[in-house]
C-alpha positions as a Markdown table, in Angstrom:
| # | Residue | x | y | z |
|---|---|---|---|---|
| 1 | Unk | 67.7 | 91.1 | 153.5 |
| 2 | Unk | 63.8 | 89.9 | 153.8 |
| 3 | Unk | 61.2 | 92.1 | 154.3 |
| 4 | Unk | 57.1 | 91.6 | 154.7 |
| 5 | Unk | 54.4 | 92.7 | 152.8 |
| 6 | Unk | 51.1 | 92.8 | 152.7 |
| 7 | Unk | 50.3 | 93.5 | 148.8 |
| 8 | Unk | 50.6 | 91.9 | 145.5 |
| 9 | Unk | 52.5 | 93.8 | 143.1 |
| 10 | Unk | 52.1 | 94.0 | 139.3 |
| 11 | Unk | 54.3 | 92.3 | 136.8 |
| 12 | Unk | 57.4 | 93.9 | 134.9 |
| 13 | Unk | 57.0 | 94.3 | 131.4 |
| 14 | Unk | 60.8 | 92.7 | 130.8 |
| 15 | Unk | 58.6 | 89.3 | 132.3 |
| 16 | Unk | 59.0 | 88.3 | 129.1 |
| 17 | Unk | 62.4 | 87.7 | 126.7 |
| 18 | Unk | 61.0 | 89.9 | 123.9 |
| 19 | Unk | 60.6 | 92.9 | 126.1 |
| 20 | Unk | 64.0 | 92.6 | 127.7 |
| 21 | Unk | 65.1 | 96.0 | 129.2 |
| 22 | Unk | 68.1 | 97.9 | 127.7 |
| 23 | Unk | 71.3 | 98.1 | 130.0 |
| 24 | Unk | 73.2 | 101.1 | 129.3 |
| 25 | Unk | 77.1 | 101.4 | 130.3 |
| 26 | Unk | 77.9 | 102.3 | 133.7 |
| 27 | Unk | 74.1 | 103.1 | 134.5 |
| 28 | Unk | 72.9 | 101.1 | 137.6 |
| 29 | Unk | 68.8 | 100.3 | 137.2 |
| 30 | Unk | 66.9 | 98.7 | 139.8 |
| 31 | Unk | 64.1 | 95.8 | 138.8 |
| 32 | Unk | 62.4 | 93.3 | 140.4 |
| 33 | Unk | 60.4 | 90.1 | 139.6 |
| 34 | Unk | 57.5 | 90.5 | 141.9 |
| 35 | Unk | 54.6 | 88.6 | 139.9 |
| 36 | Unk | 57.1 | 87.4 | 137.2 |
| 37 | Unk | 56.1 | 83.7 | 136.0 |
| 38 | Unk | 57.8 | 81.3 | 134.2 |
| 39 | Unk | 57.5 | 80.2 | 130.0 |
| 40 | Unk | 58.0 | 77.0 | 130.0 |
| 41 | Unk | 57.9 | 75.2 | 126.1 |
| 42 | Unk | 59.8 | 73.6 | 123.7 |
| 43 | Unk | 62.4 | 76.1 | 122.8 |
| 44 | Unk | 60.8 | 79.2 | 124.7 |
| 45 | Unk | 62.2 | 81.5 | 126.8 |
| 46 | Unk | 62.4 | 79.2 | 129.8 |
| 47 | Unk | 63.5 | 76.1 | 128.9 |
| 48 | Unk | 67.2 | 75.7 | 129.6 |
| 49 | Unk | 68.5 | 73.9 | 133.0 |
| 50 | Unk | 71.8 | 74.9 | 132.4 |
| 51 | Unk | 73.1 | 76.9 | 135.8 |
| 52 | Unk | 70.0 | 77.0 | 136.9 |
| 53 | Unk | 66.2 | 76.0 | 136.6 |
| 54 | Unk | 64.0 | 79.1 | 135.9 |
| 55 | Unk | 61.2 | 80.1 | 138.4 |
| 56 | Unk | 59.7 | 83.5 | 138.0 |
| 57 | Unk | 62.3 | 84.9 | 135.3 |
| 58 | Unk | 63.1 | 88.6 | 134.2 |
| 59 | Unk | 65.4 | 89.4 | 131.4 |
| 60 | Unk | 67.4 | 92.0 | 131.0 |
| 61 | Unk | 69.7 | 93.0 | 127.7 |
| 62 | Unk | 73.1 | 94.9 | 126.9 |
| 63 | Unk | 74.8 | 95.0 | 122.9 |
| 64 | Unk | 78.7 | 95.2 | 122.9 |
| 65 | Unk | 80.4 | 98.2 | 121.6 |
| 66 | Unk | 82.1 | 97.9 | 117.7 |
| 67 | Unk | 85.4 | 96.7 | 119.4 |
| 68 | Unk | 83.8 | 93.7 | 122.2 |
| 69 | Unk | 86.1 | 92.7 | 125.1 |
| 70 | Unk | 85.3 | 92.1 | 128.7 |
| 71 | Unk | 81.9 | 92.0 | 130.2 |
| 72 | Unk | 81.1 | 92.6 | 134.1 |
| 73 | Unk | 77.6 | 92.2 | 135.4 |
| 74 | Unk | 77.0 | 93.5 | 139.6 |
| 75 | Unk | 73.9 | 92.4 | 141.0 |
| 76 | Unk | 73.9 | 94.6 | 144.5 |
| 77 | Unk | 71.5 | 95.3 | 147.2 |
| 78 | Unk | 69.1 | 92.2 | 146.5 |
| 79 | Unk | 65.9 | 92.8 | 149.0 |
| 80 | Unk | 63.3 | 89.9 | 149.3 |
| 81 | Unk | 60.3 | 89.6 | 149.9 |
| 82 | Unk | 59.2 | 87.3 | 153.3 |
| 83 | Unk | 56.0 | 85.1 | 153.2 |
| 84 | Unk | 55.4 | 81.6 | 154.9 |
| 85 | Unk | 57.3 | 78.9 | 152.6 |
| 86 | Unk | 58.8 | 81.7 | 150.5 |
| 87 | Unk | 62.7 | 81.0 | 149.2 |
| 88 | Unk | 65.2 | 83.9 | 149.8 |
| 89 | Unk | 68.0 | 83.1 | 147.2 |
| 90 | Unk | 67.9 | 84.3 | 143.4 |
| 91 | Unk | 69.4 | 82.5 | 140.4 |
| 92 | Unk | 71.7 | 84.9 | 137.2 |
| 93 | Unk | 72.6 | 83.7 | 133.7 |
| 94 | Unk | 74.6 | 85.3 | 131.0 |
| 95 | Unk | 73.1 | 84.1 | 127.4 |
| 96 | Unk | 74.4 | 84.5 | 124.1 |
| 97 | Unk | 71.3 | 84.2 | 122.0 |
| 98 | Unk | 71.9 | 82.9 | 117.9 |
| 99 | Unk | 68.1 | 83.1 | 117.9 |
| 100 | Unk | 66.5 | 85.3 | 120.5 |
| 101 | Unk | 64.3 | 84.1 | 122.9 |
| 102 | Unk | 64.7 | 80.7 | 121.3 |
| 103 | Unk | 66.8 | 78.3 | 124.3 |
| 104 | Unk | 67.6 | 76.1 | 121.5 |
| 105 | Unk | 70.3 | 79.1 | 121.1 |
| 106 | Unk | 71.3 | 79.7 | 123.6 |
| 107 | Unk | 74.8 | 79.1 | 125.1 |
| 108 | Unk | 76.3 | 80.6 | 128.6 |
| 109 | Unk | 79.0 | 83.0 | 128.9 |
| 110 | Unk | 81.1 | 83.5 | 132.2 |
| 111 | Unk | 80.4 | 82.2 | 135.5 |
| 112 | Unk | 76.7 | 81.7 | 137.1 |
| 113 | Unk | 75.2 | 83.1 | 140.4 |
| 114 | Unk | 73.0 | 80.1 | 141.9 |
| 115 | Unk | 71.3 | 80.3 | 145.5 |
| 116 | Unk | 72.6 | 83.8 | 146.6 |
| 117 | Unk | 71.8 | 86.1 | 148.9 |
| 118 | Unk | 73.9 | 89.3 | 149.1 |
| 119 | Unk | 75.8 | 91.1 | 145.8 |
| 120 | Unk | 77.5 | 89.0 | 143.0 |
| 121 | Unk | 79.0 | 89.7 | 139.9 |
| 122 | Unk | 79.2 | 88.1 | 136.7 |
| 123 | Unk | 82.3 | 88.3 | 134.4 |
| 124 | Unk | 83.0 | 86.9 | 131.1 |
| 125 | Unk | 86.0 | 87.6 | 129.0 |
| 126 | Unk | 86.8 | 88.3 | 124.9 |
| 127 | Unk | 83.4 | 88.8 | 124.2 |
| 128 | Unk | 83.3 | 89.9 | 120.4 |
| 129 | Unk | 81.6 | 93.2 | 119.2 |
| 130 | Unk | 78.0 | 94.0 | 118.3 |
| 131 | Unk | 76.4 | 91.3 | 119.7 |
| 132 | Unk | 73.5 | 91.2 | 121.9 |
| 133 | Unk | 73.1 | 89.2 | 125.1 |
| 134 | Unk | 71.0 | 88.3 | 127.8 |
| 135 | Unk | 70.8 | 88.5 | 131.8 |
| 136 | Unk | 68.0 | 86.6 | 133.0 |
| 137 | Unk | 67.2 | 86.5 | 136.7 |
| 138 | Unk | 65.0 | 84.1 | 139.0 |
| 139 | Unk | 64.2 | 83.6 | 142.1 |
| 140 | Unk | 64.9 | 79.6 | 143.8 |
| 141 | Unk | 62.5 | 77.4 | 144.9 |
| 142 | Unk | 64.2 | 74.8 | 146.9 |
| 143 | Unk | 64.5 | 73.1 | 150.0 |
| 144 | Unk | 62.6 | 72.1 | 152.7 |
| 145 | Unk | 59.2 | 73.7 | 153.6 |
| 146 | Unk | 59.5 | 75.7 | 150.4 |
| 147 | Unk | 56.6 | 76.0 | 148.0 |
| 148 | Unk | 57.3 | 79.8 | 146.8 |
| 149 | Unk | 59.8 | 81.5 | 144.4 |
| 150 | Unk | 61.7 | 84.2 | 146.0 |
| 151 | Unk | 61.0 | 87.5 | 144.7 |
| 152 | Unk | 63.4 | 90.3 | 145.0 |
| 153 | Unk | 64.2 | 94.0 | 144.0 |
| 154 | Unk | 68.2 | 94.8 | 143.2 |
| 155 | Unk | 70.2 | 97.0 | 141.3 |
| 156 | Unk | 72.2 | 95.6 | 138.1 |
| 157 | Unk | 74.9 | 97.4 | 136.3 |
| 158 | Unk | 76.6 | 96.0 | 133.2 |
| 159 | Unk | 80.3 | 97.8 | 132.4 |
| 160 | Unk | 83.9 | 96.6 | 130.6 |
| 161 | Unk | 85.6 | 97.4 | 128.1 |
| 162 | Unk | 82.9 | 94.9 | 125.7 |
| 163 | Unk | 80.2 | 97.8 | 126.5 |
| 164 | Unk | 81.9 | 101.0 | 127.3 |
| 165 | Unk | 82.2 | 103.7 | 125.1 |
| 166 | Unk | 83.7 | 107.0 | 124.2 |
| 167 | Unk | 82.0 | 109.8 | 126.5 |
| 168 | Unk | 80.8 | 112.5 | 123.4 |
| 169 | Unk | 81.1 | 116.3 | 123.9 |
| 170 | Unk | 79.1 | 119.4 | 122.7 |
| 171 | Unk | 81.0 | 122.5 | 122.0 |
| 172 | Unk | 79.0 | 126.0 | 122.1 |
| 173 | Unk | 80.7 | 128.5 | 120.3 |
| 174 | Unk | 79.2 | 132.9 | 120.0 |
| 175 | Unk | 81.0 | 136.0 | 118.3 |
| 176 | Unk | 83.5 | 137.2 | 120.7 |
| 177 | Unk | 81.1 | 140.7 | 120.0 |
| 178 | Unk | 77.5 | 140.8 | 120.1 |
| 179 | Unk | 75.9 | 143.8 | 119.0 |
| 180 | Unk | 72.2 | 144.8 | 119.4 |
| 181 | Unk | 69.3 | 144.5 | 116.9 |
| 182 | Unk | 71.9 | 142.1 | 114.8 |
| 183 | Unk | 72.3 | 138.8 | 113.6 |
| 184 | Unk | 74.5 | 137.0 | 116.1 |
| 185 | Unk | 76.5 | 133.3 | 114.8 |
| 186 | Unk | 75.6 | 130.8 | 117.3 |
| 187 | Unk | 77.3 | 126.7 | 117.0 |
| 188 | Unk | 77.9 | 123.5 | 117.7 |
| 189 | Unk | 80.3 | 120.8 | 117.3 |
| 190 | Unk | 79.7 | 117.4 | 118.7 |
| 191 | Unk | 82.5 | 114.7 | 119.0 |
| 192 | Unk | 82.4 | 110.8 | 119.9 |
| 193 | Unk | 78.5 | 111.0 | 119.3 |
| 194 | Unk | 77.5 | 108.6 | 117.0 |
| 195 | Unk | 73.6 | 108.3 | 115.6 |
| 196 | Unk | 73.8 | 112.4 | 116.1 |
| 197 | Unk | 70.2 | 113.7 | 116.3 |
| 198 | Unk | 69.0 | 117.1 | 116.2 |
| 199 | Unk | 70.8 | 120.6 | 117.7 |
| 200 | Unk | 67.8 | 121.9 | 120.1 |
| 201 | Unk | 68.6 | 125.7 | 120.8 |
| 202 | Unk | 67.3 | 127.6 | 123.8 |
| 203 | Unk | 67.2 | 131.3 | 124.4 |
| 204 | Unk | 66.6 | 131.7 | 128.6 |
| 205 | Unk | 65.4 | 128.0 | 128.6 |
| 206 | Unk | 63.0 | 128.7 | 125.9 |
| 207 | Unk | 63.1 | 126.9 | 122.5 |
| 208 | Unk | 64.1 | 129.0 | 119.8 |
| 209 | Unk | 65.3 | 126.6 | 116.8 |
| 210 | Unk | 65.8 | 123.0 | 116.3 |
| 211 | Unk | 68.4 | 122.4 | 113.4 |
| 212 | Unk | 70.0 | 119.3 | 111.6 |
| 213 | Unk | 72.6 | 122.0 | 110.6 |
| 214 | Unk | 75.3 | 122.8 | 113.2 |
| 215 | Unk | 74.6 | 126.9 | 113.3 |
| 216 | Unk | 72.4 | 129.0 | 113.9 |
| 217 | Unk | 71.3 | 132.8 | 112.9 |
| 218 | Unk | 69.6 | 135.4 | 115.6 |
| 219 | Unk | 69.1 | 138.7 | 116.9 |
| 220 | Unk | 66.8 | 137.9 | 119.9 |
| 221 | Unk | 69.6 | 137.9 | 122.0 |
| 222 | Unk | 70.0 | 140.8 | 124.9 |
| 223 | Unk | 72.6 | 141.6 | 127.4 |
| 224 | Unk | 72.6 | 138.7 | 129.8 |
| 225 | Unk | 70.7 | 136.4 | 128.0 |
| 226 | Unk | 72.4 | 132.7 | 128.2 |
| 227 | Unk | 72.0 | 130.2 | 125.0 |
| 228 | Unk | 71.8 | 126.4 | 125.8 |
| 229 | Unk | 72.4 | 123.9 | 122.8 |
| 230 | Unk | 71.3 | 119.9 | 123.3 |
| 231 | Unk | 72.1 | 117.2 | 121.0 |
| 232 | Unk | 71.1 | 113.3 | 121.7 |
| 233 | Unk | 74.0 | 110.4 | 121.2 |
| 234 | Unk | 73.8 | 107.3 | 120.5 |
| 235 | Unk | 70.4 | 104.9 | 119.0 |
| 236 | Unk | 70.8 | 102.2 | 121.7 |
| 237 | Unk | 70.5 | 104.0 | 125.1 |
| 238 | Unk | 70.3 | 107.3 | 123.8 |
| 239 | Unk | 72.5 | 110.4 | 125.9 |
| 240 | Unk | 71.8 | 113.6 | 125.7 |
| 241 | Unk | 74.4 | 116.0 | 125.8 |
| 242 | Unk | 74.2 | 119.9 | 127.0 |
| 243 | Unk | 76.6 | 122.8 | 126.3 |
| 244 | Unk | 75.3 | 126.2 | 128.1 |
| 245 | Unk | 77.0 | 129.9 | 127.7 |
| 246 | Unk | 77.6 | 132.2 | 130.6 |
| 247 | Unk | 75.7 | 135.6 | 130.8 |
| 248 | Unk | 75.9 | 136.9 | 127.3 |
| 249 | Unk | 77.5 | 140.8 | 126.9 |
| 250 | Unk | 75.4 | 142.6 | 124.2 |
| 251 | Unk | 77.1 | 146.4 | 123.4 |
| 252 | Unk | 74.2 | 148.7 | 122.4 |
| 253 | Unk | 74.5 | 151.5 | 120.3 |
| 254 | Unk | 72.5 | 154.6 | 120.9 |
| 255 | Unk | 71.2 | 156.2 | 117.3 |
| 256 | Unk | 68.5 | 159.1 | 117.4 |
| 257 | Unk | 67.4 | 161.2 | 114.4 |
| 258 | Unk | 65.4 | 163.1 | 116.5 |
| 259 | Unk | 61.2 | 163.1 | 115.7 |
| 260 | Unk | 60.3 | 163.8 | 112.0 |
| 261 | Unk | 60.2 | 167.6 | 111.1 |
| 262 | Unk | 58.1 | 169.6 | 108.8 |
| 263 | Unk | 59.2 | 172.8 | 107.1 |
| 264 | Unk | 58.4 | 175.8 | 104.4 |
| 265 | Unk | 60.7 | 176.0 | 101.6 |
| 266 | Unk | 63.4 | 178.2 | 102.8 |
| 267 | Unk | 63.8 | 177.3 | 106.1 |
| 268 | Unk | 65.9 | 175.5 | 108.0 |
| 269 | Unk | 65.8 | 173.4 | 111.0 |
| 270 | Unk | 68.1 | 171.4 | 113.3 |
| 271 | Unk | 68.2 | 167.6 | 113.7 |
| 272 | Unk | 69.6 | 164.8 | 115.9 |
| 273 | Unk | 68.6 | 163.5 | 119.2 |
| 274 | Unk | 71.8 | 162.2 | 120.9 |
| 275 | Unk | 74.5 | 159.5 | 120.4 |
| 276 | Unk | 76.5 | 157.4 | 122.8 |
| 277 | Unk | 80.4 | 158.1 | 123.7 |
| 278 | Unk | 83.3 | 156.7 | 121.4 |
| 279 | Unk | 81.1 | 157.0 | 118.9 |
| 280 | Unk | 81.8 | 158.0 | 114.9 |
| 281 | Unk | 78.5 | 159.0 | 112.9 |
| 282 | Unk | 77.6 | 160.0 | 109.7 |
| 283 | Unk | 74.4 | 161.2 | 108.0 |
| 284 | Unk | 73.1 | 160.1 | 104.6 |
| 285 | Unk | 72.7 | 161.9 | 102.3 |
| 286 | Unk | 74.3 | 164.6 | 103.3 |
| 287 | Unk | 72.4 | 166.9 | 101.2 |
| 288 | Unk | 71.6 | 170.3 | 102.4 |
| 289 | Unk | 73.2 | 169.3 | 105.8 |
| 290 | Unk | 75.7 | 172.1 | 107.4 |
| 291 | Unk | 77.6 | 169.2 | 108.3 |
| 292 | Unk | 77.0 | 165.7 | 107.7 |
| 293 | Unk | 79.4 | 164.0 | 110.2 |
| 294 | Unk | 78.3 | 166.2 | 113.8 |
| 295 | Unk | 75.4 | 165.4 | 116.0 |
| 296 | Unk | 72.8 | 168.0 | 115.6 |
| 297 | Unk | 73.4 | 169.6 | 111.9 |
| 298 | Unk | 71.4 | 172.4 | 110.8 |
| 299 | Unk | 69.0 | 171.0 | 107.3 |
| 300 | Unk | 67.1 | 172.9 | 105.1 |
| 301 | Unk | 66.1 | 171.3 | 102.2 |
| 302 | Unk | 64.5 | 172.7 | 99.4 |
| 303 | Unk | 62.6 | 169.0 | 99.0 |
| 304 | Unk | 61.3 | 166.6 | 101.3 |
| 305 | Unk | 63.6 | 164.6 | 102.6 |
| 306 | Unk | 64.9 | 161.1 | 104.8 |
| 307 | Unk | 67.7 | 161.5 | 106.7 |
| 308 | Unk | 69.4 | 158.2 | 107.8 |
| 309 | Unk | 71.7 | 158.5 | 110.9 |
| 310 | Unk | 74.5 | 155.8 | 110.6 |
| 311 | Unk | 76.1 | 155.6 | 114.3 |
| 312 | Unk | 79.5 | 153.4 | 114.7 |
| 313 | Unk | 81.1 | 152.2 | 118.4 |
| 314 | Unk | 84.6 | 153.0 | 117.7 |
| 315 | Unk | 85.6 | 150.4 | 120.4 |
| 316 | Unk | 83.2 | 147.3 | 119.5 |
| 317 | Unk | 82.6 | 148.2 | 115.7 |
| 318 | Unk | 78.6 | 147.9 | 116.3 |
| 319 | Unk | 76.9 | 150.0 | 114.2 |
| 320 | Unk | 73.0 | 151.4 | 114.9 |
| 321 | Unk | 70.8 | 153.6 | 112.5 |
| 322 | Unk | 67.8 | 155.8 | 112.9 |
| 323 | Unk | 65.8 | 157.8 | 110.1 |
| 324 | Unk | 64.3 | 161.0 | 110.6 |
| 325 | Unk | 61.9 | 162.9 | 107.4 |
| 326 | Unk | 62.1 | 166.3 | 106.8 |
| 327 | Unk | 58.7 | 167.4 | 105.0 |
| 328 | Unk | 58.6 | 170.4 | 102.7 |
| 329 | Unk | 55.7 | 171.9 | 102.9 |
| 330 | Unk | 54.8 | 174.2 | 99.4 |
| 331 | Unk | 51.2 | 175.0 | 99.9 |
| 332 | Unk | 50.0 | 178.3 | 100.6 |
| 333 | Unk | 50.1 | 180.1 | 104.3 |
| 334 | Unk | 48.5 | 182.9 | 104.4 |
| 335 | Unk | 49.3 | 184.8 | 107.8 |
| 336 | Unk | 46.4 | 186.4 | 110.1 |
| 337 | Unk | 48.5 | 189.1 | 111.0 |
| 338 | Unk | 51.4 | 191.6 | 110.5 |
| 339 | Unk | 52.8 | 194.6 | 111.9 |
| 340 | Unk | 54.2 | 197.1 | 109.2 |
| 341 | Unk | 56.0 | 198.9 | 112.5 |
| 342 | Unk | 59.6 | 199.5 | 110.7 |
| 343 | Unk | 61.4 | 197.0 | 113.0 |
| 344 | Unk | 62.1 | 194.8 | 110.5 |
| 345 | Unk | 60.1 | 191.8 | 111.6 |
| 346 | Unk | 56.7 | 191.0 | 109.8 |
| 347 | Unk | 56.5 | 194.0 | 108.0 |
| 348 | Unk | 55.0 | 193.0 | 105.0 |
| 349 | Unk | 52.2 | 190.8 | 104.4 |
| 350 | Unk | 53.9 | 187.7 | 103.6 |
| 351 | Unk | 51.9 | 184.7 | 101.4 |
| 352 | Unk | 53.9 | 181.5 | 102.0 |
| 353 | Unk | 54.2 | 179.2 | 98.8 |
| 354 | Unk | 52.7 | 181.8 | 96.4 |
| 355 | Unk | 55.8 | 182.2 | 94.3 |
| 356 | Unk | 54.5 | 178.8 | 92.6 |
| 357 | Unk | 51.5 | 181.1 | 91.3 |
| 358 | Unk | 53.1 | 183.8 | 89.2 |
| 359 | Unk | 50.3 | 184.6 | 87.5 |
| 360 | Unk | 48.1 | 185.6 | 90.8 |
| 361 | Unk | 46.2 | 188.1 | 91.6 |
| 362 | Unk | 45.7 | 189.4 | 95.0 |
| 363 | Unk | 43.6 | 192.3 | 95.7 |
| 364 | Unk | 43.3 | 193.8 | 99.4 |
| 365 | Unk | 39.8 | 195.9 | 100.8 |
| 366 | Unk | 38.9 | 198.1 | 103.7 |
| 367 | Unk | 36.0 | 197.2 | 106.0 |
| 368 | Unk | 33.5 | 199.0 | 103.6 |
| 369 | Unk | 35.4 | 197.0 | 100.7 |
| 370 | Unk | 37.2 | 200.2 | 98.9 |
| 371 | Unk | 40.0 | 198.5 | 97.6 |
| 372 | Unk | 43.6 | 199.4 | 99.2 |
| 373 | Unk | 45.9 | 197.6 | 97.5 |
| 374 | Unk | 46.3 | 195.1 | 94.1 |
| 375 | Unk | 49.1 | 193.5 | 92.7 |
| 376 | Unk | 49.6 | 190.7 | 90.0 |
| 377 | Unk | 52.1 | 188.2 | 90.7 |
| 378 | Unk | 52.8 | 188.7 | 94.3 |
| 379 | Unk | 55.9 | 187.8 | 95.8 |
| 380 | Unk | 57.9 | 188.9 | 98.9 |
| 381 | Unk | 59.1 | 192.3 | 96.4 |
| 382 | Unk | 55.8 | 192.8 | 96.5 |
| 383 | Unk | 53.8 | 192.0 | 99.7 |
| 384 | Unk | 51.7 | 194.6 | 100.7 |
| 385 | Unk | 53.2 | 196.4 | 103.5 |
| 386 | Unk | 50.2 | 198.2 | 105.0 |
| 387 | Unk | 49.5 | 201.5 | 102.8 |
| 388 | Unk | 47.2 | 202.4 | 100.7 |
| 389 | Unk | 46.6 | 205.3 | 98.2 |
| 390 | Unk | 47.0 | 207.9 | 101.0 |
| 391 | Unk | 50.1 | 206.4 | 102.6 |
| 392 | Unk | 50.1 | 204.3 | 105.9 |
| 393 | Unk | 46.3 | 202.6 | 106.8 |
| 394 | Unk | 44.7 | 202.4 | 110.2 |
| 395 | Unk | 45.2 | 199.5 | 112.6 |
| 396 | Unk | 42.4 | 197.2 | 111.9 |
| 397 | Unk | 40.8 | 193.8 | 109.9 |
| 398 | Unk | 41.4 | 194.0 | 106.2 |
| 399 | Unk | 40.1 | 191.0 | 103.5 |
| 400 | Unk | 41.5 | 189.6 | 101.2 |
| 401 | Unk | 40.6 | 188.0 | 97.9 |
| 402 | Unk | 43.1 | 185.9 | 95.6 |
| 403 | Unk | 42.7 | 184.4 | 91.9 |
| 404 | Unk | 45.5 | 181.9 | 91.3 |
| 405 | Unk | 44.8 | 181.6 | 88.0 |
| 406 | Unk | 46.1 | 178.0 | 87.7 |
| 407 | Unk | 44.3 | 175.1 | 86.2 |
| 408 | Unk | 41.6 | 174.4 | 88.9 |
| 409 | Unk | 40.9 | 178.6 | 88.6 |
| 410 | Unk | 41.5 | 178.9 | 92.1 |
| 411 | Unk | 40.0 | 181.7 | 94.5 |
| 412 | Unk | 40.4 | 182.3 | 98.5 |
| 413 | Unk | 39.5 | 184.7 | 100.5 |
| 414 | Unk | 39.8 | 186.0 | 103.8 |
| 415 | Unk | 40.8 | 188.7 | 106.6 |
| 416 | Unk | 44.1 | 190.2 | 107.8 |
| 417 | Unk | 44.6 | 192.1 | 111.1 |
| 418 | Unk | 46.8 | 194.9 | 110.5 |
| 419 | Unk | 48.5 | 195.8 | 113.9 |
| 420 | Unk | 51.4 | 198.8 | 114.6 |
């Protein structure tokens, strides 16, 4: 087929021998030798007559496999360019090369396409393994009224047992269960892929790790999330090969402490915020717990205190844990208010923490500061419940001033509202 055109086009870096381009097995390419010209010298590139005489030359390359054998060469869909005086044919060689690039070496293996037109293929038997050879194309220039080399486009594919080779595989293997938050084993085996490089892991198409070891460590990985591994074969027309998982399943497991809690010594308060169903939990320590394997236990401890809540899916064996501190808080309170009424709540005067001062001394006044009460040591045994010398005292604001008597010699005051 001939078509016209109105351009020059620019040369093909495989012009030349040295920078023949790599044929890989089975992989049709398409070249051309618009611009290509000719090395003609002792010995060069172009300086062989044997099938044919050289014009505007390309080269092209393939190495046999480690056990050699047959060879074939297709040369399909050749397309030429049209000008006045301009030759339509094209010339292919198979060369051997002892030396490369040197004609002096070289010597021609299987048959040789002169003068054609449409497809043709090149075959050449027993060839023996790991050796490198040539295809080197040209367009004719011959025949009457011809004073251009035809230049072409095609497509050339080498294959045969001499280049074939063993198609290598990537196998992606994951823990049956994947739990959340935790390190999930991720690899790779690779099989028929000689000159192995690199494992190139992806998380959602991202890059997460590239490893010369064949496994990998993570917990990035959520429910639905897909993990892609890629490897490249092979030094001579290199192959990457690609192993991808389906949607990932990730089993969550709920684990809630509840919020951090702060209490007085004495009292007690319940913990826990919730778990998930099929679940087994248990709380550590279980220290001044009412029960250390329920949801929401009732704690009170006498020190401050973390809590860890260890949660575990009966069904997938993932485990969660959450920590909740309960803070004891011994430092003094000293209440606004009481109401010595007789119904049993708040009827004394109670001083939070001030057991840790037995040596205190707490002494209560009136508005026109006659003392109404005094007692050393004070404790709940103790706490003033509202009377005075002459029995029960009016509603009203009292003050208060306390000596600790500890190291720093302590004193506070203030005012209490005594309602009934």
């Amino acid at each position: 087929m001939a078509f016209t055109v109105g351009w020059s086009w620019s040369q093909e870096t495989y012009n030349n021998c040295n920078n023949a381009l790599e044929l890989c097995p089975n992989n049709p390419v398409t070249v051309n030798n618009y611009s290509a010209n000719k090395t003609f010298c002792p010995n060069c590139e172009d300086d062989f007559t044997f099938c044919m005489t050289p014009n505007n030359s390309i080269w092209l390359k393939f190495t046999t496999n480690e056990l050699g054998g047959d060879i074939q060469v297709n040369f399909n869909n050749p397309l030429f360019q049209s000008q006045v005086g301009q030759d339509n044919r094209y010339n292919a060689a198979l060369i051997q090369a002892n030396i490369p690039c040197n004609a002096a070496s070289y010597t021609q293996v299987g048959n040789c396409v002169t003068t054609a037109t449409g497809n043709q293929v090149i075959n050449a038997l027993g060839l023996p393994a790991n050796t490198a050879y040539y295809i080197v194309l040209s367009g004719e220039k011959s025949g009457a009224g011809i004073t251009l080399a035809a230049e072409f486009s095609m497509t050339v594919a080498v294959s045969g047992t001499a280049i074939n080779r063993p198609v290598p595989t990537l196998y992606l293997g994951i823990e049956d269960t994947i739990c959340a938050n935790t390190l999930a084993f991720v690899s790779g085996s690779r099989t028929d892929c000689t000159d192995a490089g690199e494992f190139r892991w992806y998380l959602n198409n991202q890059l997460i790790a590239t490893t010369t070891d064949s496994i990998i460590f993570t917990d990035k990985i959520n429910n639905g999330d897909i993990i892609t591994v890629e490897t490249d074969c092979f030094t001579t027309c290199p192959l990457t090969i690609t192993q991808t998982t389906l949607p990932l399943v990730v089993h969550s497991v709920i684990a809630d402490a509840g919020i951090d809690r702060t209490i007085r010594p004495g009292e007690s308060v319940q913990i826990g915020g919730g778990i998930t169903v099929n679940d087994t939990l248990v709380w550590l320590p279980s220290y001044a717990l009412s029960d250390a394997q329920v949801a929401f236990p009732i704690a009170n401890p006498q020190e401050t205190t973390t809590y860890q809540l260890l949660v575990t899916d009966t069904t997938t064996g993932c485990r969660a844990s959450d920590y909740i501190t309960i803070t004891v808080d011994k430092g003094l309170f000293f209440p606004t208010t009481f109401s010595p009424n007789g119904d049993g709540a708040n009827d004394t005067w109670e001083i939070l923490g001030i057991e840790a001062y037995p040596d205190c001394f707490v002494s209560i006044f009136d508005r026109w500061g006659q003392k109404v009460f005094e007692a050393v040591g004070y404790n709940k045994e103790k706490a003033w419940n509202g009377t005075g010398k002459m029995g029960k005292l009016n509603e009203g604001v009292y003050f208060y001033k306390i000596q600790l008597h500890d190291k720093e010699k302590q004193q506070m005051t203030g005012s209490i509202t005594l309602i009934r």
